[in-house]
C-alpha positions in Angstrom: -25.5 59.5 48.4 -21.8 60.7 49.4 -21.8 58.0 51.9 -22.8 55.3 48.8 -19.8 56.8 46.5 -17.0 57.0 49.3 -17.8 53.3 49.8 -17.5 52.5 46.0 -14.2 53.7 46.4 -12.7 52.1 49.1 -13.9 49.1 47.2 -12.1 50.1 44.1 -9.1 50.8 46.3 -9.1 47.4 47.6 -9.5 45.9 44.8 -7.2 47.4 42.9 -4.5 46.3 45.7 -5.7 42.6 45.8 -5.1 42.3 42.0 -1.7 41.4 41.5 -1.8 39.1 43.8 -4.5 36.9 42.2 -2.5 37.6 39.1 0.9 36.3 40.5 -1.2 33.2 42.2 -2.6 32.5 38.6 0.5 32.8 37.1 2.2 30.5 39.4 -0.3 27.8 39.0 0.0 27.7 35.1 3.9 27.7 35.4 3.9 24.6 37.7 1.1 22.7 35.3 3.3 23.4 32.2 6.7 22.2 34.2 4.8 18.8 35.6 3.4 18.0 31.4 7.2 18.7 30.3 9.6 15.4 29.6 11.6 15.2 32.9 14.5 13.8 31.0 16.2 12.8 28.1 14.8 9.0 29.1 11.1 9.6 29.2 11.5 11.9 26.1 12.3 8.7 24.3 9.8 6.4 26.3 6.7 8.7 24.7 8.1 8.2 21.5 9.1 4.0 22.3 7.4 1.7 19.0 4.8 -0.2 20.6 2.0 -2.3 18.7 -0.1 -5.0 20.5 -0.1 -7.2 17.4 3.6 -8.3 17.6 6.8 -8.2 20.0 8.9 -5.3 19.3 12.9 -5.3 20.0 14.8 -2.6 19.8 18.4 -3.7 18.1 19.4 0.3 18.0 17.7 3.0 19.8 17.1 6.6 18.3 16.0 9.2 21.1 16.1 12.1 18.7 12.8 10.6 16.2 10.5 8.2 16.6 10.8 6.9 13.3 11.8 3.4 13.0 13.2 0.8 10.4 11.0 -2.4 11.1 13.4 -6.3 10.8 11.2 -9.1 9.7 13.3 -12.6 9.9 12.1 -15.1 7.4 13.5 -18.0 8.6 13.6 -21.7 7.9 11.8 -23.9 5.3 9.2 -22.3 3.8 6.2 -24.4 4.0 1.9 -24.6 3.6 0.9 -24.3 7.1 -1.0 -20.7 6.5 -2.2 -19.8 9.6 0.9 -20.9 12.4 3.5 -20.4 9.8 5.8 -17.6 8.6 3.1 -17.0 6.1 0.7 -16.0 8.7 3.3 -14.3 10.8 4.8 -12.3 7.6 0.8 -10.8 6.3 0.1 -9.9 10.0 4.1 -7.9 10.4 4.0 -6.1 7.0 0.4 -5.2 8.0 1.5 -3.5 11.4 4.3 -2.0 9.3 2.5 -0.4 6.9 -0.4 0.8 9.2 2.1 2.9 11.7 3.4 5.5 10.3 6.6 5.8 12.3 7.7 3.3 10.3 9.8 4.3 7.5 11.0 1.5 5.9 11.2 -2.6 6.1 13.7 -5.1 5.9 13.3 -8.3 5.4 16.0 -10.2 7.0 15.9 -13.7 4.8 17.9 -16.8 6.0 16.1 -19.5 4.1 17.0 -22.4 1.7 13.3 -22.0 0.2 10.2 -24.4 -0.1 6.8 -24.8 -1.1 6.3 -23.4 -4.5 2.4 -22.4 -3.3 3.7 -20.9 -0.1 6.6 -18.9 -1.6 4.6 -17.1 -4.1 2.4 -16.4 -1.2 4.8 -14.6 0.5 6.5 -12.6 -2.8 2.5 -11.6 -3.0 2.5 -10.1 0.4 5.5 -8.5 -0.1 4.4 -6.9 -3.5 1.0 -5.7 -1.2 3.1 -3.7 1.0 5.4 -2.0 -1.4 1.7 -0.3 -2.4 2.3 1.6 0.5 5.0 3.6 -0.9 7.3 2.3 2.0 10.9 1.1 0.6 12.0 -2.5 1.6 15.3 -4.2 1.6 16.1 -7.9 1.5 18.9 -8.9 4.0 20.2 -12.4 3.3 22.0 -13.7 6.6 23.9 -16.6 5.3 21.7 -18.0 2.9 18.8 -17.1 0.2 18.8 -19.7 -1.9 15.6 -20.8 -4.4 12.3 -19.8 -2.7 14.6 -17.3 0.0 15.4 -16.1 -3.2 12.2 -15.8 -4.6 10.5 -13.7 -1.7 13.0 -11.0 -2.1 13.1 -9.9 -5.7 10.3 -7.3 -4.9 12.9 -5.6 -2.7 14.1 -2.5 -3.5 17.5 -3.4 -2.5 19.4 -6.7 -1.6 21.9 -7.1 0.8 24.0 -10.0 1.3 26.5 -11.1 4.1 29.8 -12.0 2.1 29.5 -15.6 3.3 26.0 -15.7 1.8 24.8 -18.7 -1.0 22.0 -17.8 -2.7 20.6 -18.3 -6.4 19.1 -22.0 -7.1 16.4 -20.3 -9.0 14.5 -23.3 -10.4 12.3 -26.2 -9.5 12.8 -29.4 -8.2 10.1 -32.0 -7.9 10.1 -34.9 -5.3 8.2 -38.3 -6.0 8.5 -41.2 -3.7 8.1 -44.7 -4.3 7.8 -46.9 -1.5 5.8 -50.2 -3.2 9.0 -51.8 -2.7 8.9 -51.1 1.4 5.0 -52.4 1.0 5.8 -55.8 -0.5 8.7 -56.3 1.5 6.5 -56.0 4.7 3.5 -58.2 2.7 1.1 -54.9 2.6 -1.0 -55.2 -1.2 -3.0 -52.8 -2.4 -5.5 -52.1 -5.1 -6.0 -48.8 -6.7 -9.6 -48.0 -8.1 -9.3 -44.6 -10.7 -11.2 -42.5 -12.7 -8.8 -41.9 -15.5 -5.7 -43.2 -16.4 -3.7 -40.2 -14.6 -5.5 -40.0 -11.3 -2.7 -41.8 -9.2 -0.1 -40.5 -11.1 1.9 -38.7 -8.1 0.9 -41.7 -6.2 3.9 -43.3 -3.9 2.5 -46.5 -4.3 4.3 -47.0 -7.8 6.7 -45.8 -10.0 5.3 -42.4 -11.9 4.6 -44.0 -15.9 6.2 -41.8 -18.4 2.8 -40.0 -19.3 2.5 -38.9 -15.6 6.3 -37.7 -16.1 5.6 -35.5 -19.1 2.4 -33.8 -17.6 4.7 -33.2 -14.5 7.3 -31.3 -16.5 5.4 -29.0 -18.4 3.9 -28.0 -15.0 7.7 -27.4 -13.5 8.6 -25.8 -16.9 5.9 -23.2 -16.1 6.5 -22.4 -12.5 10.2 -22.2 -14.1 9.4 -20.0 -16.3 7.2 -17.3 -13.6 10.1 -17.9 -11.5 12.8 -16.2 -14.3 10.2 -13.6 -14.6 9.8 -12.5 -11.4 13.6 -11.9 -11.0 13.8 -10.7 -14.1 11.1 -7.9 -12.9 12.6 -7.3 -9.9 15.9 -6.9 -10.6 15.3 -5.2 -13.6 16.8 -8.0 -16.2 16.7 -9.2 -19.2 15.1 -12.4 -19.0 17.3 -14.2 -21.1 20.5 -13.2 -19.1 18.1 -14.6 -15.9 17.5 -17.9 -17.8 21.6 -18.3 -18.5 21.6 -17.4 -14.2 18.5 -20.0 -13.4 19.9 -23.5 -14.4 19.7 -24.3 -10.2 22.9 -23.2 -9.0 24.2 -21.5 -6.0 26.0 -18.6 -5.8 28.1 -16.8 -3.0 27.6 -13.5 -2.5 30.7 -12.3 -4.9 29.2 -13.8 -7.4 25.7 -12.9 -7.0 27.1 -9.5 -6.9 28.4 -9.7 -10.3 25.9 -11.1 -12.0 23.5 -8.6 -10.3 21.1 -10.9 -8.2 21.9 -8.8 -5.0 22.9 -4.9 -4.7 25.5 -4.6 -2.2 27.9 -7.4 0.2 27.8 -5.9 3.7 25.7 -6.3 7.1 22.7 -5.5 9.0 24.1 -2.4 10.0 24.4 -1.7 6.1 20.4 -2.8 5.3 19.9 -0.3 7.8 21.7 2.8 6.0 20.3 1.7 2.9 16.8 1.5 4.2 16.9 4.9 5.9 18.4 6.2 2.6 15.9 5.0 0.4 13.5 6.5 3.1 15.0 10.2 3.3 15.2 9.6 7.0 18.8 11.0 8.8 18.2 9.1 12.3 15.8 6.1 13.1 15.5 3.4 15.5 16.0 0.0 14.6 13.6 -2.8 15.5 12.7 -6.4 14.9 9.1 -7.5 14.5 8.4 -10.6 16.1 5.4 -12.9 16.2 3.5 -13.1 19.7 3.5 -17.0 20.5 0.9 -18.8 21.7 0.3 -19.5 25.1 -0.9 -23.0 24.8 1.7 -25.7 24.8 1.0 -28.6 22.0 0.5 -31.3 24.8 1.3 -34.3 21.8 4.5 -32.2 20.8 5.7 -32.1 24.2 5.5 -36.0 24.8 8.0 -36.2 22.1 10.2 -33.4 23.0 10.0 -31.9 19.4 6.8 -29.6 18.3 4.3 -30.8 15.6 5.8 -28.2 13.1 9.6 -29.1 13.6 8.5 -32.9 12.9 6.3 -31.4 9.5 9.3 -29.5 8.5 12.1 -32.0 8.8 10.5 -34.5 6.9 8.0 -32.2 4.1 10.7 -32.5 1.2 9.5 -36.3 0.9 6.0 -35.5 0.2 5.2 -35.1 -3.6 5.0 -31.8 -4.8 6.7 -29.1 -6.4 9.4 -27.0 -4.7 11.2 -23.7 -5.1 14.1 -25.3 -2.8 18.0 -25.8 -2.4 19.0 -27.9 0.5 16.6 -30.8 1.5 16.4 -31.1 5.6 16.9 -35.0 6.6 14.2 -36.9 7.9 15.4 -39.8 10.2 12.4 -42.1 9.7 12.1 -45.3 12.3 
């Protein structure tokens, strides 16, 4: 029995001497785990905070390393045309969408260099862009040189519009295009017969001259889209309608004069859209990227024989096709 107690307490003893030491060894373990999971430096700080999305092509154009909020740059660029699904249709649903999903971003700007377009595809767009301001996400309308008609169009919805002070912009109205090339037909012997079911079946036909009839029909329809277009500006920009109806006879304006007559909010830069945006975002500091589409890896082999792709082709000659048209300046189309 004494023999059983002095053993218990030279295992005490020892124990109690051993103690620390797994202690200290515990200790030192933790320290070293919770030194390797901190940032190393300033760089990879930033690089666990760097915007990435595997929808779209992110580049940075100024780099915050204090936040990882961001102001998202969409470019709208070009002629605005049908083509839903390759186009800058497609490409601007599937951006704003990334945009408003993350939330580290904080605002949008639309960067808009545009002369317009398809009537159609341009209230497409203003549709898209009146879906994300749901989101409760502010968005500002840069016009880089130009935002005229249908560029116009797609930016009322913005909260604020900024303009470079070489910028033309205005042309709201509608302009209608109808070709007539019977006269090319019977110079080259080709005759034709048209079989209709009413009178006004063919009337946008370029086979003949539009009849008067067909004419009148054809400008109650532009008087109409005319008349959406003054009212979408006029909500926008918060306007009168009549003082947007005196603005909307179809001419351009530069940027000092768009600033007077209140189409735009401010004359200034990208560096400016990018104030304003963080401002009307309550954000102090924010990175500044560009969303951009991710091409497709398969090369359009009938493009490539002749050196120009199928959309370029589509876009330099579309203003010749009948239609309607929220557009400015009509690209040529050298035809052979």
């Amino acid at each position: 029995m004494v023999r059983g107690v002095i053993v218990m307490k030279k295992l005490i003893a020892v124990a109690v001497l051993i103690m620390p030491f797994l202690f200290s060894g515990c200790a030192s373990i933790g320290r070293q785990k919770a030194v390797a999971t901190q940032p190393q430096s300033v760089l990879a700080a930033f690089r666990s905070r760097e915007f990435k999305n595997d929808s779209v092509n992110v580049v940075y154009l100024q780099k915050s390393t204090a936040t990882a909020d961001v102001v998202a740059v969409i470019s709208i660029s070009g002629e605005i045309g049908e083509e839903e699904d390759s186009s800058m249709i497609g490409n601007l649903k599937m951006m704003l969408r990334v945009a408003r999903e993350d939330y580290r971003v904080k605002a949008v700007i639309l960067k808009v260099q545009s002369p317009g377009g398809s009537v159609n595809a341009s209230d497409l767009m203003w549709n898209e862009v009146m879906k994300f301001k749901k989101s409760g996400k502010p968005v500002v309308a840069f016009f880089n040189g130009m935002a005229a008609s249908g560029g116009y169009y797609i930016s009322v919805p913005a909260d604020k519009i900024v303009a470079t002070p070489e910028t033309e912009t205005g042309s709201i109205g509608v302009i209608m295009y109808v070709s007539d090339i019977s006269g090319k037909l019977k110079k080259e012997g080709v005759k034709y017969t048209v079989i209709k079911s009413g009178a006004n079946k063919d009337m946008l036909s370029p086979l003949g001259p539009p009849t008067k009839e067909a004419m009148e029909i054809m400008k109650k329809i532009i008087d109409s889209s005319y008349e959406r277009f003054v009212q979408k500006v006029a909500q926008g920009r918060h306007m009168d309608s009549s003082i947007v109806r005196i603005l909307a006879d179809g001419r351009i304006y530069d940027a000092e004069q768009a600033l007077k007559h209140k189409l735009i909010d401010q004359i200034g830069y990208i560096e400016d859209s990018f104030d304003v945006a963080k401002t009307l975002a309550s954000v102090n500091d924010a990175s500044l990227i560009e969303l951009k589409s991710k091409k497709s890896a398969v090369p359009d082999f009938f493009a490539m024989l002749n050196g120009k792709s199928s959309m370029d082709i589509d876009r330099q000659c579309f203003p010749l096709r009948n239609g309607l048209y929220f557009l400015w300046k009509v690209s040529d189309c050298n035809l052979k």
